[in-house]
SEVO-56064 format. One record per residue (C-alpha): residue number from 0; residue in one letter; x, y, z. Coordinates in pm, whole numbers, m for minus. Each point is the difference from the previous one (the first is absolute). Last residue first. Example, Ala and Ser with C-alpha at 12.3 -4.5 7.8 and 13.67 -1.06 7.14 Angstrom:
<nukols>
(1 s (1367 m106 714)) (0 a (m137 m344 66)) 
</nukols>
This chain:
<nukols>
(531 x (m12396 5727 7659)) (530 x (m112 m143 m299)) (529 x (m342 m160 88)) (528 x (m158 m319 m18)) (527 x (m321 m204 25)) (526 x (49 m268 m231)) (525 x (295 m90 m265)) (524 x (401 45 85)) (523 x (225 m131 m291)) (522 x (367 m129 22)) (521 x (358 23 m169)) (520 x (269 m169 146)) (519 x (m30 m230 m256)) (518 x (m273 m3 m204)) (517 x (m386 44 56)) (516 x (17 m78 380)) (515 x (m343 77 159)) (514 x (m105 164 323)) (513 x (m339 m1 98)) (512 x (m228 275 200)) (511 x (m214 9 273)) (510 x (m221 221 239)) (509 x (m138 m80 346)) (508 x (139 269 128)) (507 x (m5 307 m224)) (506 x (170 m31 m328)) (505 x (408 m165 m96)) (504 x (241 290 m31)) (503 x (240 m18 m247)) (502 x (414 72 3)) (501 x (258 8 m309)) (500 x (m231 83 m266)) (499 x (m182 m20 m352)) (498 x (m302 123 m6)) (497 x (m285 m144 m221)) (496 x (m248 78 302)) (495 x (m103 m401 43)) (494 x (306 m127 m137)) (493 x (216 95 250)) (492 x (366 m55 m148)) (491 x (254 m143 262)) (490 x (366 m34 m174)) (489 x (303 m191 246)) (488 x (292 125 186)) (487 x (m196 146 285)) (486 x (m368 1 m113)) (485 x (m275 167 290)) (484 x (m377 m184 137)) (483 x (m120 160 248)) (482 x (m302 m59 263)) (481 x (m112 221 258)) (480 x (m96 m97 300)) (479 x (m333 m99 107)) (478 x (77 m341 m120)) (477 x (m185 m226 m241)) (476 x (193 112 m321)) (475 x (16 m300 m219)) (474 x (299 m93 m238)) (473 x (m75 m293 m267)) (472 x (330 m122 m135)) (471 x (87 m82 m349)) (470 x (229 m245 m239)) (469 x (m81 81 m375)) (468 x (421 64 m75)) (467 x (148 m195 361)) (466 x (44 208 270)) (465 x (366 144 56)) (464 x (m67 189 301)) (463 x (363 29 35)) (462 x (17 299 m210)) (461 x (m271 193 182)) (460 x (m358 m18 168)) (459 x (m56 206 324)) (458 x (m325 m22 166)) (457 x (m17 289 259)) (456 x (m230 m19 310)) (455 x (m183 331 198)) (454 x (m120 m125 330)) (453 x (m307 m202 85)) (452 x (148 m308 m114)) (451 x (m201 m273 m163)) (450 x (164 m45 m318)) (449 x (m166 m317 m254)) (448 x (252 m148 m240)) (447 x (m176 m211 m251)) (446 x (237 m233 m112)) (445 x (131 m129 m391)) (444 x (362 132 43)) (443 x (87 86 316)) (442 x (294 m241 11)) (441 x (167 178 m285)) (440 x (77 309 242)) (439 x (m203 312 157)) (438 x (127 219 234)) (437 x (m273 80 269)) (436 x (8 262 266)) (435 x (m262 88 268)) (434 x (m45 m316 121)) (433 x (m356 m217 62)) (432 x (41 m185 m292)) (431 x (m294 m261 m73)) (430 x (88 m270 m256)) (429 x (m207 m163 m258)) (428 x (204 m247 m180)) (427 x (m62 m318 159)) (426 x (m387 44 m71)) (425 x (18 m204 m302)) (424 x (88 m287 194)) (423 x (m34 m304 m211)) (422 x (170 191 m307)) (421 x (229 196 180)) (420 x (138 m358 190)) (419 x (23 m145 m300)) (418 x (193 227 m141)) (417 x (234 14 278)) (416 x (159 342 67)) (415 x (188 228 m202)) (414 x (m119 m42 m325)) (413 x (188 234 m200)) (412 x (104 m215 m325)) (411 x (m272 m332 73)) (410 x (m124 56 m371)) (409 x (325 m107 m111)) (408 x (m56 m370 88)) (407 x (m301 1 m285)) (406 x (217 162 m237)) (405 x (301 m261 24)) (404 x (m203 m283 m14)) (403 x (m124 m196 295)) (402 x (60 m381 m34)) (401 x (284 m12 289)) (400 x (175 m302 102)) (399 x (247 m3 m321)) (398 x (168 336 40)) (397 x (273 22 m280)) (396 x (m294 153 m223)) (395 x (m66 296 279)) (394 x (352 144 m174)) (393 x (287 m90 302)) (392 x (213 221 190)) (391 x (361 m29 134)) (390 x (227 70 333)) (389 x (106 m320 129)) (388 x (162 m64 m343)) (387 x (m163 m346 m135)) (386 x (165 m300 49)) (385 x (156 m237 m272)) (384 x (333 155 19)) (383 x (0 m18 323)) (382 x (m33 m402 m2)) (381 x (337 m21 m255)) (380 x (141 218 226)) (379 x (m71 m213 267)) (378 x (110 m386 m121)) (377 x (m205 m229 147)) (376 x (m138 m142 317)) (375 x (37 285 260)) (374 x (m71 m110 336)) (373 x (289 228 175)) (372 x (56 268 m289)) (371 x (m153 273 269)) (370 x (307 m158 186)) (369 x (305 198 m145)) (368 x (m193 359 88)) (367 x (41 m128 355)) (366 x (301 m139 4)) (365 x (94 359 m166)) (364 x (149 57 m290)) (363 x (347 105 m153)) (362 x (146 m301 m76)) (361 x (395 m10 m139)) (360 x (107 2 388)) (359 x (m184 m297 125)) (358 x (99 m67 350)) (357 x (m260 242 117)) (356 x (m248 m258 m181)) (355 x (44 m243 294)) (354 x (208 m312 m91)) (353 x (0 m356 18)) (352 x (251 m299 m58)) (351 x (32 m289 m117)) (350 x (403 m38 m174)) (349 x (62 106 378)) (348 x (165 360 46)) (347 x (375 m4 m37)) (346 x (272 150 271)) (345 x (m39 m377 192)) (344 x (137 m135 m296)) (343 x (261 262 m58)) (342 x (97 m109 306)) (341 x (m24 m324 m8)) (340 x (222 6 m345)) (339 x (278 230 203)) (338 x (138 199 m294)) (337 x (146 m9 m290)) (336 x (m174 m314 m173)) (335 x (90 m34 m387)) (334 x (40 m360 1)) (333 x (m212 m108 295)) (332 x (m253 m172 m230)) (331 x (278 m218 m102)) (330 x (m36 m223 362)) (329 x (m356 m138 m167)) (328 x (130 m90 m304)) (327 x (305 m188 200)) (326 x (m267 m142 185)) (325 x (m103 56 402)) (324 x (80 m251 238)) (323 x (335 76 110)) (322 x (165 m197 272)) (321 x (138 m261 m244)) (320 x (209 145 m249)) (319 x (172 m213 m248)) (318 x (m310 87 m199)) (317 x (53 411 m29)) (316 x (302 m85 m232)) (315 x (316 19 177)) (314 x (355 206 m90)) (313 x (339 m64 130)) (312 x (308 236 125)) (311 x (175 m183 293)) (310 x (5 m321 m277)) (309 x (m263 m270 134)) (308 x (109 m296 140)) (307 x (35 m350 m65)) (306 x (321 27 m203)) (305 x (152 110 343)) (304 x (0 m345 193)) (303 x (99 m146 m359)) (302 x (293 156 39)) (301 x (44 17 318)) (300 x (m32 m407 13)) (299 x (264 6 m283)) (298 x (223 229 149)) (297 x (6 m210 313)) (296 x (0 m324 m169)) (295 x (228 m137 223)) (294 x (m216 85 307)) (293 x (188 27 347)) (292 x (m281 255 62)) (291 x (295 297 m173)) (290 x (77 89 340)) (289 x (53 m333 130)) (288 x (228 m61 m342)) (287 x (188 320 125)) (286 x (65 m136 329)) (285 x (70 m340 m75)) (284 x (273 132 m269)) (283 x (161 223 242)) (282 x (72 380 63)) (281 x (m383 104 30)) (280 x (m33 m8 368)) (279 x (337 179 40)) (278 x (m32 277 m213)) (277 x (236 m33 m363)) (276 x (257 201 m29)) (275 x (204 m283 m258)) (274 x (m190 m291 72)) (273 x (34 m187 m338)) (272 x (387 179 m31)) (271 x (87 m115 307)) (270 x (m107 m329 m92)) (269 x (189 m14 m284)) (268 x (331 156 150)) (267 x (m14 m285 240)) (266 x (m152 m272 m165)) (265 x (151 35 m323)) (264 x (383 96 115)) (263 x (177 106 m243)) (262 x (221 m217 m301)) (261 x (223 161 m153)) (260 x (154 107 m322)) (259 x (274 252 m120)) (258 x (26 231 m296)) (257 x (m276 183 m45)) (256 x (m152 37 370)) (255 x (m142 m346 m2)) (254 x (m209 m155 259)) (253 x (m112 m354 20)) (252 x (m313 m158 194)) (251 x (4 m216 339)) (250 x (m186 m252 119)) (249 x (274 m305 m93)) (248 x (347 172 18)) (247 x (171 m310 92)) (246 x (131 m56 m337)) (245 x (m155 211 m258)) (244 x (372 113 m136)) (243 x (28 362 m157)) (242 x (m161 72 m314)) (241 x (335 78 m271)) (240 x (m256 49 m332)) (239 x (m404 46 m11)) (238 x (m86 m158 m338)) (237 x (m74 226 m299)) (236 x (m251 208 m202)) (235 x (144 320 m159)) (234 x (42 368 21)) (233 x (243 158 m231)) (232 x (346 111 m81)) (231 x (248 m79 271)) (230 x (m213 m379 103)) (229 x (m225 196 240)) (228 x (m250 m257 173)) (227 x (m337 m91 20)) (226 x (m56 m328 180)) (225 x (m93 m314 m21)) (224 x (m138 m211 253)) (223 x (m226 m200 m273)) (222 x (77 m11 m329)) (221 x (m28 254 m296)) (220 x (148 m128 m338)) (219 x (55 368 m119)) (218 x (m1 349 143)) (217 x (150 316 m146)) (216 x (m35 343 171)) (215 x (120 304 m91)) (214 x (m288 107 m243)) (213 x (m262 m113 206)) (212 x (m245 m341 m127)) (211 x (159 m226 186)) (210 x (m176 181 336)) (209 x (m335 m24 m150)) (208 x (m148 353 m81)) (207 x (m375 120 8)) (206 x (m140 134 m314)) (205 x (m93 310 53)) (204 x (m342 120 m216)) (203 x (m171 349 m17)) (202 x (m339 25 m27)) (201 x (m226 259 215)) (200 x (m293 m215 98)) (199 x (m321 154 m12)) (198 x (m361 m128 159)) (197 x (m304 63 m187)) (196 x (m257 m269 83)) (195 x (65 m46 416)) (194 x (203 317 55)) (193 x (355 70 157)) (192 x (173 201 m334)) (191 x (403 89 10)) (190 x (85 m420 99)) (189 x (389 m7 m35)) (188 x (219 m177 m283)) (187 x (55 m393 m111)) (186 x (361 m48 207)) (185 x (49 m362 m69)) (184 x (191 m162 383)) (183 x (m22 m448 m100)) (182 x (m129 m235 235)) (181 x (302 m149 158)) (180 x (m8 252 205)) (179 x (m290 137 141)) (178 x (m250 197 m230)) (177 x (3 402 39)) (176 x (m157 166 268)) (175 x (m319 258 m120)) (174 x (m203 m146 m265)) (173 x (m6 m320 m190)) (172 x (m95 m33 m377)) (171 x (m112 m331 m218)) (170 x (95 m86 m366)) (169 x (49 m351 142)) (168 x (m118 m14 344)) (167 x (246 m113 329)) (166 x (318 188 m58)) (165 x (m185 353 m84)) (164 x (158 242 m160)) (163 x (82 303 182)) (162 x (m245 344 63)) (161 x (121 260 262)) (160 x (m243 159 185)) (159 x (m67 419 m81)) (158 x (m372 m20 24)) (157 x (m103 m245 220)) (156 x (m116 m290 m113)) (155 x (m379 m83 143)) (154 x (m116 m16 m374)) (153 x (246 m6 m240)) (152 x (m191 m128 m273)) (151 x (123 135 m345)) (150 x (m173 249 m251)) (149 x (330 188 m19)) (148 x (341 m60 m138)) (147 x (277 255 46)) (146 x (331 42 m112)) (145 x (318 m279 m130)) (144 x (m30 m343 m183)) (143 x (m376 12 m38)) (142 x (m78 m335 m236)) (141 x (m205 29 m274)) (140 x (m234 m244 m261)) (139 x (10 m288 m220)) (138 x (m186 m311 8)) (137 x (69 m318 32)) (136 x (m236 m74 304)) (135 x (m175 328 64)) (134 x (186 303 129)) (133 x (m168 205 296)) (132 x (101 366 m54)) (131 x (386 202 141)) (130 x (179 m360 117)) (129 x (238 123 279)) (128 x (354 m42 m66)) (127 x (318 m193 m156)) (126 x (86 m246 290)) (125 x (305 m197 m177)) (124 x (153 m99 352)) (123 x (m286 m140 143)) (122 x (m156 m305 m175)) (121 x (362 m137 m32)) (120 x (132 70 262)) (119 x (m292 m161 233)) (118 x (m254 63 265)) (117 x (m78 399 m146)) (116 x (m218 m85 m220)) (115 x (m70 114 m342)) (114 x (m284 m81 m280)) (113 x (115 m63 m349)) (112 x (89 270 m253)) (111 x (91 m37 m378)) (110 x (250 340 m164)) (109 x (m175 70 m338)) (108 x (63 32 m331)) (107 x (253 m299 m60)) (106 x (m218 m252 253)) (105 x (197 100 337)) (104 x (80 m203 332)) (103 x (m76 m76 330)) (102 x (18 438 101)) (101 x (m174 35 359)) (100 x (m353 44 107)) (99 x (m166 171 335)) (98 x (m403 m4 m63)) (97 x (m163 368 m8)) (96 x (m226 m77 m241)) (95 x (m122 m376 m23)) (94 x (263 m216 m242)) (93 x (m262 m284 m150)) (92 x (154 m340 m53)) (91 x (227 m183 m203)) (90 x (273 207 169)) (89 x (190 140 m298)) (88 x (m203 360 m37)) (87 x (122 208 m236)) (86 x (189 323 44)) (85 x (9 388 m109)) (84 x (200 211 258)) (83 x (m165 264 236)) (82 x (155 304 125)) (81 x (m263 215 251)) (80 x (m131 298 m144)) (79 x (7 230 284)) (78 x (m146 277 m219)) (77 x (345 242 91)) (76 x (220 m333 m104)) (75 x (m158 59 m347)) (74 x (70 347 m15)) (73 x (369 m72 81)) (72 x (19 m282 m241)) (71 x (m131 246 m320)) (70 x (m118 m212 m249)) (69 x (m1 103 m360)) (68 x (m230 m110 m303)) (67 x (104 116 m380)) (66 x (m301 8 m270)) (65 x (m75 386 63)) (64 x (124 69 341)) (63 x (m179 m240 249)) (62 x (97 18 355)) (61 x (8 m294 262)) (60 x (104 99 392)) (59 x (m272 243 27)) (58 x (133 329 169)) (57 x (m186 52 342)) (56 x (m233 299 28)) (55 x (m258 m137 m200)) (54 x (m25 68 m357)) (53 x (172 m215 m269)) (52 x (m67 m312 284)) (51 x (m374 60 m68)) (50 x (m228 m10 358)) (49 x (m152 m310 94)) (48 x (m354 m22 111)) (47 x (m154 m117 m322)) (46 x (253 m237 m14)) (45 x (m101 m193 344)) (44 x (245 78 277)) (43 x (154 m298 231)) (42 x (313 m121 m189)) (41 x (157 326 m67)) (40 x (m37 51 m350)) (39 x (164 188 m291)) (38 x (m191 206 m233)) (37 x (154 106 m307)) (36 x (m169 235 m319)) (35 x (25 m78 m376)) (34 x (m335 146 m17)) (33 x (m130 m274 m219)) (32 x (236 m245 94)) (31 x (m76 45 380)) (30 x (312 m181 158)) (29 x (m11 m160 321)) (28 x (306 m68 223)) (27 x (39 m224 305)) (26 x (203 141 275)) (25 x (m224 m165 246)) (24 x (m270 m230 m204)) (23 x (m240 176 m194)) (22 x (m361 4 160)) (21 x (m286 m31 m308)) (20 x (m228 281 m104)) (19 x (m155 m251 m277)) (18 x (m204 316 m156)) (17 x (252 231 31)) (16 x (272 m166 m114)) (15 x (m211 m59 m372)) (14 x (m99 358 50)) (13 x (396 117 33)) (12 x (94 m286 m300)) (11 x (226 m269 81)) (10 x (321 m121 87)) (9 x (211 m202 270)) (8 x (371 69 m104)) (7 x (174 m205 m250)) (6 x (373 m22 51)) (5 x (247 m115 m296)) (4 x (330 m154 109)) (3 x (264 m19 m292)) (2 x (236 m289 m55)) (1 x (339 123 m77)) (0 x (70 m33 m385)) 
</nukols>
């Protein structure tokens, strides 16, 4: 019975995925056993990230149906997958990713794998491919025989350089020119990725050919001076047959066309060939060695001549320069800049600075309404708040200098003049009034008005009289003229003749009469009186 193969892919649940969210390798499948669902990675992209294989627009290369699993090569080649072949490592030491290794042997499962190098046949010839993961002593992992591998070092290898084993470091890559002969030519691939941490070498190994090693060609007990000749059926190694004679040819070499031998000229054809259109001052050894400095070494004094400078394209850190002061820090705050600094500078008022309140365009008031708060200590609405209004009145209580109650300061209503001065001067209020026409007002209250004039005078009381109820005024007639006393506005009763009228007549000269306020606007005229 043929032995059968059975292939496990890398399982678990979707939340169980979910919560580890690892990164699948390139190509590497993931199976959610729950949802029976395929991921497949791409070295970089966490699972989380990853879209499923049974839905994106390109075809997953695995596909379940029921309890069969097909691969389809074409979908596969579509992910970039790159072909990898199970080993274990034979070196007795750990095989870093990436390191060159050929086929030393095989265990019965599994092919063994050393490092290669390309200095010898053996080391060189068996070049399988790249290792895929780092494989610790003994252990087993994969070699990339043909695609991509990623996650390498190529930094400062340009993209598109060919990659060959190195002669010098086992498991080591060169890039570019291939080794020199006898180093061994092993094709390893081209550099696709330039990048420090995630460089990518497209795989695909050539082992280089040794000439016994061509179909056509058989070589055996090589010895020196041999050469390669036809024998009717193949190529082989052999002795140079029918040279013509040496003698007396010394300095010269031998030509063949075939089927004849000679010996040329060497010194002649030689050095025409050495100078062939050479110029003059370069057409002889002296010259060119004066050229070159006469220095042997010349392309080891270049060399090293040229290993002391700086590549045409070169970077510096701020400290290899030594005309600049300022700090790298410093030289940052520029980042951003763009314009002329100074200018911008020079554009900016001082970090101290003034203003006048014009320049203050969210403030509406004055300078001068501004400084009534000049020499204010504490907050002002909070100071305003504890003021009265400037308009307000106060009950006699709030008055704390003044003893007087109420009452007693009411008794002043209608004084018009200084009580003490009425009281002292009793006689204050007698006037004389020598006119012919008197209105009376509130300052009349309490006098004795005497009228002198010889003419006819009128005494008018009315509305803005306004004596005080009980206030009086004494009127005397000591004129010739007669005296009247008439209401405009206000009530005059005589009292005396119990008539009620607008206009009285005080008596002969010499005659008098009071007039009385009883209520407002309203007043009585006793003595000597008449209605007119």
């Amino acid at each position: 019975m043929p032995a059968q193969t059975v292939i496990k892919l890398r399982r678990d649940t979707a939340a169980n995925w979910t919560s580890a969210n690892p990164v699948l390798a390139l190509g590497e499948p993931g199976l959610e056993t729950d949802t029976g669902r395929l991921k497949f990675g791409d070295g970089s992209t966490a699972w989380t990230a990853l879209g499923y294989g049974d839905s994106s627009t390109v075809a997953a290369p695995i596909t379940l149906t029921g309890s069969e699993i097909g691969f389809d090569e074409v979908a596969a080649a579509k992910l970039e997958a790159p072909e990898l072949t199970a080993v274990q490592n034979d070196t007795g030491s750990i095989v870093a990713k990436g390191a060159a290794v050929y086929i030393s042997g095989a265990n019965g499962d599994n092919a063994l794998i050393s490092l290669a190098q390309a200095d010898t046949e053996a080391t060189s010839t068996k070049t399988f491919g790249l290792v895929y993961e780092e494989i610790p002593i003994g252990g087993q992992g994969y070699v990339v025989t043909f695609g991509r591998l990623s996650g390498l070092n190529t930094d400062g290898i340009a993209a598109g350089s060919a990659v060959w084993l190195s002669p010098t470091t086992a498991g080591g890559l060169i890039y570019g020119a291939p080794p020199v002969t006898p180093n061994h030519m092993v094709f390893i691939g081209y550099v696709i990725r330039s990048q420090l941490n995630n460089g990518e070498i497209f795989v695909e190994v050539q082992n280089g050919y040794e000439l016994s090693e061509l179909h056509d060609v058989l070589i055996t007990s090589v010895a020196t001076g041999e050469v390669i000749q036809w024998d009717g059926s193949k190529w082989v190694n052999a002795q140079l047959d029918g040279l013509p004679s040496q003698t007396g040819e010394t300095g010269k070499y031998l030509t063949t066309d075939g089927t004849t031998a000679s010996w040329g000229d060497v010194v002649t054809e030689v050095t025409a060939a050495i100078v062939d259109s050479a110029p003059a001052t370069l057409d002889t050894l002296n010259e060119l060695a004066a050229a070159l400095g006469d220095d042997p070494n010349f392309a080891t004094t270049v060399t090293a001549s040229l290993s002391g400078k700086s590549d045409t394209g070169h970077t510096h850190l701020l400290a290899d320069v030594t005309d600049v002061t300022a700090t790298a820090t410093e030289l940052n705050y520029v980042d951003g800049v763009t314009s002329d600094i100074q200018g911008q500078i020079d554009g900016k008022a001082s970090s101290s600075h003034t203003h006048l309140i014009a320049d203050i365009t969210d403030v509406t008031a004055t300078a001068t309404e501004l400084n009534y708060v000049d020499g204010v200590t504490s907050a002002i609405q909070t100071q305003l708040d504890g003021k009265a209004a400037s308009t307000h009145t106060h009950l006699l209580a709030d008055v704390t200098d003044v003893t007087a109650t109420a009452t007693e300061l009411n008794y002043v209503a209608g004084v018009t003049s200084s009580i003490q001065d009425q009281i002292d001067n009793p006689l204050a209020s007698f006037v004389t009034d020598a006119t012919t026409a008197r209105t009376l007002t509130s300052s009349d209250m309490g006098k004795t008005i005497r009228f002198t004039s010889g003419s006819p005078t009128v005494v008018t009381v009315n509305a803005s009289t306004d004596f005080t109820v009980g206030a009086r005024v004494d009127i005397i007639a000591d004129g010739a003229g007669e005296l009247t006393v008439t209401a405009s506005g206000a009530t005059v009763a005589g009292a005396e003749t119990s008539t009620t009228s607008g206009s009285f007549t005080v008596g002969a000269q010499y005659s008098s009469a009071t007039l009385l306020c009883v209520a407002t606007d309203e007043y009585r005229l006793i003595g000597n009186v008449a209605v007119v």
